[in-house]
N, C-alpha and C positions, 0 to 999 in steps of 0.2 A: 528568579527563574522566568522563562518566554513564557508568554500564553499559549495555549495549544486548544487547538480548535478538533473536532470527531473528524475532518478530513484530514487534518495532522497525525495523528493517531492511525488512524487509516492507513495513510501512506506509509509509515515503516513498518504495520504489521503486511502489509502484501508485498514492499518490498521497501528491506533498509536503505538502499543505493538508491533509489527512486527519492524516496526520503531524504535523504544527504541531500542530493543535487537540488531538491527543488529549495528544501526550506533550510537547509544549513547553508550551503550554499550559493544559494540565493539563483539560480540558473533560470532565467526563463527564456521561454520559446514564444513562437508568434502566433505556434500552430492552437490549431483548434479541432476538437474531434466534432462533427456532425451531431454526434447523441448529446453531446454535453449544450451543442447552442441550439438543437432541437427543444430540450430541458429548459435551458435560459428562457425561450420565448414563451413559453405554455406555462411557466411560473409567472413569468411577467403580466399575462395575461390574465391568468387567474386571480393575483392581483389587483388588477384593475378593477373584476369584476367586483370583488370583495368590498373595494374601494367603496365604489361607485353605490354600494346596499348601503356601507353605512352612513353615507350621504343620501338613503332615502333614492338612489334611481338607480333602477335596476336596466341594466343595458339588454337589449337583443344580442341574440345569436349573430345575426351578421354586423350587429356595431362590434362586438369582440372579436369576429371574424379578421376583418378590418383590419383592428388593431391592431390582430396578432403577425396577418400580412405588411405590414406597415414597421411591424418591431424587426420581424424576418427580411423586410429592402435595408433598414436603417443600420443594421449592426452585421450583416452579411459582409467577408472581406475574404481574397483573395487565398487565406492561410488558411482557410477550413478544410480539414483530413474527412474524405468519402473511404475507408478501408474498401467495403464491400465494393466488387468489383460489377460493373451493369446495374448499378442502382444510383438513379442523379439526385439532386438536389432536391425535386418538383419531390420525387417520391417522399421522402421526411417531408417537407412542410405539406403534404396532405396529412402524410401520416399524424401530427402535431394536430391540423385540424380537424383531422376523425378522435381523437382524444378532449378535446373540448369540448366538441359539438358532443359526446359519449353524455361526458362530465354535467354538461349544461342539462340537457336532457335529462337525468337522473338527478339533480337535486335542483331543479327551478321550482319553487318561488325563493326556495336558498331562507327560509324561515325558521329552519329545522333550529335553529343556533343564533348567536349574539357575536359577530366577530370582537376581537378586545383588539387583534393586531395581525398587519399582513407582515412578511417579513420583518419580522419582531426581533431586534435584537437582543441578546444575552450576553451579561459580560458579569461573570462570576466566581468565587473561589471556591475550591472541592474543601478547604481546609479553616479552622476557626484564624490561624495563623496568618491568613493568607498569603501564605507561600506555593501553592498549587491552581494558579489560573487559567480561567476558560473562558472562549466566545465560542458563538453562535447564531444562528439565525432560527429561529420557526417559522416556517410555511403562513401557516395560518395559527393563531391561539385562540381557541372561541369560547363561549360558556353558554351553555345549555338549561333550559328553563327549570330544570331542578336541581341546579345548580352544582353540574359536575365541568371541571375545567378539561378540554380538548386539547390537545397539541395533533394539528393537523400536517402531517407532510406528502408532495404529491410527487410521484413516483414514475417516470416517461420509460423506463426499462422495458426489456424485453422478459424480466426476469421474473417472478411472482413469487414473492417470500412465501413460505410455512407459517404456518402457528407457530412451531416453536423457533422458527428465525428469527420471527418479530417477539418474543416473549424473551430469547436471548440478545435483541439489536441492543446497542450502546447507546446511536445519537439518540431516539426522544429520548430512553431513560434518564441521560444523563441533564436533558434539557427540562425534564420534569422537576430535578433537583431545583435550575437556576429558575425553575418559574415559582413555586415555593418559597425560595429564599426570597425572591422578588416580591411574592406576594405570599406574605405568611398564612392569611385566615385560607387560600385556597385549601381545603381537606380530600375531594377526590379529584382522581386523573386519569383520563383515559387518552392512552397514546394509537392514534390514529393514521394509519397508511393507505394512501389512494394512489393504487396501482391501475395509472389513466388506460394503457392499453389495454387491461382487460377486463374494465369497469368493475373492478372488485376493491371492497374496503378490509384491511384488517387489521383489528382491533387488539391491546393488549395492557392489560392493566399491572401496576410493580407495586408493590406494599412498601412500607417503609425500611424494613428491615432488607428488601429486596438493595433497593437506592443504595443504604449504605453500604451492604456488598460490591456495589459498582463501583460506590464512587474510590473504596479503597483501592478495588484493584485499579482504577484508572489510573489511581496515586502512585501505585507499582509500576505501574507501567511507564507514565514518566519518569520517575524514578531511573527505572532502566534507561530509554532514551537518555536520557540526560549524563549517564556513564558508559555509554557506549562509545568505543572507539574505534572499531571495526564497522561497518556498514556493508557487508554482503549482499550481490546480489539477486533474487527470487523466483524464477521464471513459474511462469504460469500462462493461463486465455490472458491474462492485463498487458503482456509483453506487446503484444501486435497493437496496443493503442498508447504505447509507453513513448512520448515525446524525447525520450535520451537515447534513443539507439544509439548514437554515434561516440556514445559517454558510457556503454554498457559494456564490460568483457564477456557475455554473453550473444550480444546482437552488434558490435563494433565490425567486427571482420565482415559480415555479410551484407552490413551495411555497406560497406566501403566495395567491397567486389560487385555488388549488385548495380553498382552506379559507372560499372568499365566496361570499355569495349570489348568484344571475343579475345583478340590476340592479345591486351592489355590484362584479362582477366586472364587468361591461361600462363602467362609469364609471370603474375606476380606473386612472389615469394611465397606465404602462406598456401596456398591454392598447389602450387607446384609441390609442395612437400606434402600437402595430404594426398595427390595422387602417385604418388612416391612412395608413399608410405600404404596405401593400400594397395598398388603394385605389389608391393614386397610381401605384405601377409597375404596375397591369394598364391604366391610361390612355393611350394611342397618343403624343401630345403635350400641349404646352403646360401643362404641370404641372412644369416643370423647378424653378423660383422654390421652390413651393410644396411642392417633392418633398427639395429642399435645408435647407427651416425645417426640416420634420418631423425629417430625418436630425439637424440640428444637435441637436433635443429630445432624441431617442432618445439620443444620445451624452452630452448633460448630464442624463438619466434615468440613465444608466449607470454614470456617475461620481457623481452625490447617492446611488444606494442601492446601489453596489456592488454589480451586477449584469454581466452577461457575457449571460446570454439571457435574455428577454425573450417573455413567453406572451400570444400574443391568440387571437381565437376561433376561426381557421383556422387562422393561422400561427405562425409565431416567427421572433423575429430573434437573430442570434449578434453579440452587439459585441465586437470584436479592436480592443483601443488597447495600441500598443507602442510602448516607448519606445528608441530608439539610441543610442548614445555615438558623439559627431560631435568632431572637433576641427580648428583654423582650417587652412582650404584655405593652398596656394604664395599668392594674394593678398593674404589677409589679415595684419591689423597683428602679432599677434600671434606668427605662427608663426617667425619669428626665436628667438625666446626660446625657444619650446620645442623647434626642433631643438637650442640651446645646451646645455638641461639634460637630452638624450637624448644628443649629443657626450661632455658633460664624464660623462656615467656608465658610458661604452663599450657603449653601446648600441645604437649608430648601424646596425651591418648586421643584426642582428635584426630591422630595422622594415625590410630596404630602402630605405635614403634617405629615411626616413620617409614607407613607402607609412600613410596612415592608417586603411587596414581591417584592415591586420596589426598596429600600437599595438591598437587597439581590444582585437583576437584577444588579444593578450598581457594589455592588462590582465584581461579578464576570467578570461582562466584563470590569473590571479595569478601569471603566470610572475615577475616582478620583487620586488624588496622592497618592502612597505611605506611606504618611506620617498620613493620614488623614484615610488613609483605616485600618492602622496598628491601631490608636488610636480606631475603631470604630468597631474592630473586639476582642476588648477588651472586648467587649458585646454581641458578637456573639459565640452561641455554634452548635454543631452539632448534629442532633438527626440520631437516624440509624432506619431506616424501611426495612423491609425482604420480601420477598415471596416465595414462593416453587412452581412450577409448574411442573405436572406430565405429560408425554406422553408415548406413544408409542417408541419402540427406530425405530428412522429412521424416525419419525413425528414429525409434530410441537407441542411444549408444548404448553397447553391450561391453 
């Protein structure tokens, strides 16, 4: 089985297809979001400082300063994504250095702790087997003079967790486990978040019996990843910093028309049939005939460029084709046979006399074996149901 790392995990629960392309896949891009090499540098940084204590010298404010201008000329390149529109470059790297200069401020002489490691890596198994593995990185690992062990991570977001975010987060907890397994006599732990923008620390402690709960469901959750076959994709705020527009049936089409001329974007295909098609539904009658071509286009547009929405010069349209797993009704020829090989497997009261939306339920959540599912899907076909929804562009489809 692959290693999977908490931004592995990450990525297919915010979004499977983001998932797919980067780490199955293997796709990558050149781009770089702002926040992320913002983050890069004021890690790096802090680093150093860290460094530099447990070699006994403690740097100034503008020797880190420095640095951190110096990491921000050095790795600075041409692909970094600005989303925000009127906000340049200079603005983030002050912003980076009002967060340091915070940080510095608030724990100099930096004595409070013992560092043990700065980007500390972890490379560990959730299982005795070891067949469920993990990497990671810690921020900082330190130990404290009455000897509870830290896992420090620093936080450049805009965002400022809860109590109970940080008492439900995954990565330290789960890094709590490989610092333990690492170091067995360690006994307390306190998982530590430093949210740099708004010079706040938050604290949260997991028992032991907490870990094991995680580490199982992590196991689950791999687990799934690892038999998934479908990768769907999630829209959400993560879409407008999501590197695969052009790989997305959700952001593909407005990709592509956002980047054409007036009279190129008005003539092409897609675009011409959503203002087609919203012509037609603001017409009282007698457009039914003609209101059903259009729908038929838009759905064979949908399926020739693998597309989901659909950008025209007002509106947009959202195409939903889904497909069910149907198997032969009490009439059909068929069904004989397959209640025979649901009988002879003692299968029979798990479906309720073979209700067919609980077969369905079962096979999908791969309750049965293999072998049985394989034999019983030899009766199962797929029907495809559609829908078209119109909005607004910039609204919800309705």
């Amino acid at each position: 089985m692959p290693v999977y790392s908490h931004s592995q995990l990450s990525a297919y629960e915010d979004c499977p297809l983001k998932y797919k392309l980067h780490y199955r896949d293997k796709i990558k891009r050149d781009t770089e979001g702002i926040e992320a090499f913002v983050g890069s540098r004021v890690h790096e940084t802090l680093k150093k400082c860290y460094d530099d204590i447990r070699l006994t010298k403690l740097d100034s404010l503008p020797e880190l300063m420095a640095y951190y201008v110096h990491r921000w000329q050095k790795n600075w390149h041409d692909d970094i994504v600005i989303s925000k529109k009127d906000v340049t470059a200079q603005h983030y790297q002050n912003l980076g250095k009002k967060m340091l200069e915070t940080y510095y401020q608030h724990y100099i002489p930096f004595d409070a702790d013992i560092t043990i490691g700065t980007e500390l890596p972890l490379n560990f198994t959730l299982d005795e087997q070891k067949r469920y593995r993990f990497t990671g990185f810690v921020d900082r690992l330190a130990c404290t003079p009455d000897g509870i062990c830290q896992i420090h991570d620093y936080k450049t977001s805009a965002h400022l967790s809860t109590q109970e975010e940080a008492d439900t987060d995954r990565q330290l907890a789960i890094y709590q486990f490989g610092v333990k397994k690492k170091w067995p006599d360690i006994e307390k732990v306190k998982l530590v978040w430093h949210y740099l923008a708004f010079d706040r620390e938050v604290v949260s402690t997991r028992d032991d019996a907490t870990i094991a709960g995680l580490v199982t469901s992590t196991q689950h959750l791999i687990d799934k990843i690892e038999t998934t076959l479908v990768f769907p994709p999630s829209e959400s705020g993560l879409c407008d910093w999501c590197e695969y527009p052009d790989l997305c049936p959700n952001r593909k089409h407005f990709y592509i028309v956002d980047n054409l001329t007036v009279n190129k974007y008005l003539t092409e295909p897609g675009v011409a049939l959503v203002n087609k098609y919203a012509a037609l539904k603001h017409q009282a009658t007698g457009v039914e005939t003609e209101l059903e071509e259009v729908r038929q286009a838009l759905l064979e547009y949908a399926r020739r460029e693998g597309v989901a929405d659909i950008k025209g010069t007002d509106h947009q349209i959202k195409i939903k084709l889904d497909s069910k797993l149907k198997f032969p009704g009490k009439a059909e020829a068929e069904r004989q046979a397959l209640e025979k090989i649901i009988r002879d497997a003692g299968k029979w009261e798990e479906v309720s006399q073979l209700d067919t939306a609980a077969l369905t339920r079962l096979i999908g959540e791969e309750c049965w074996g293999k072998e049985l599912i394989d034999e019983i899907m030899k009766y199962g076909r797929l029907e495809e149901s559609s829908g078209i929804y119109l909005s607004k562009l910039n609204q919800k489809a309705e």
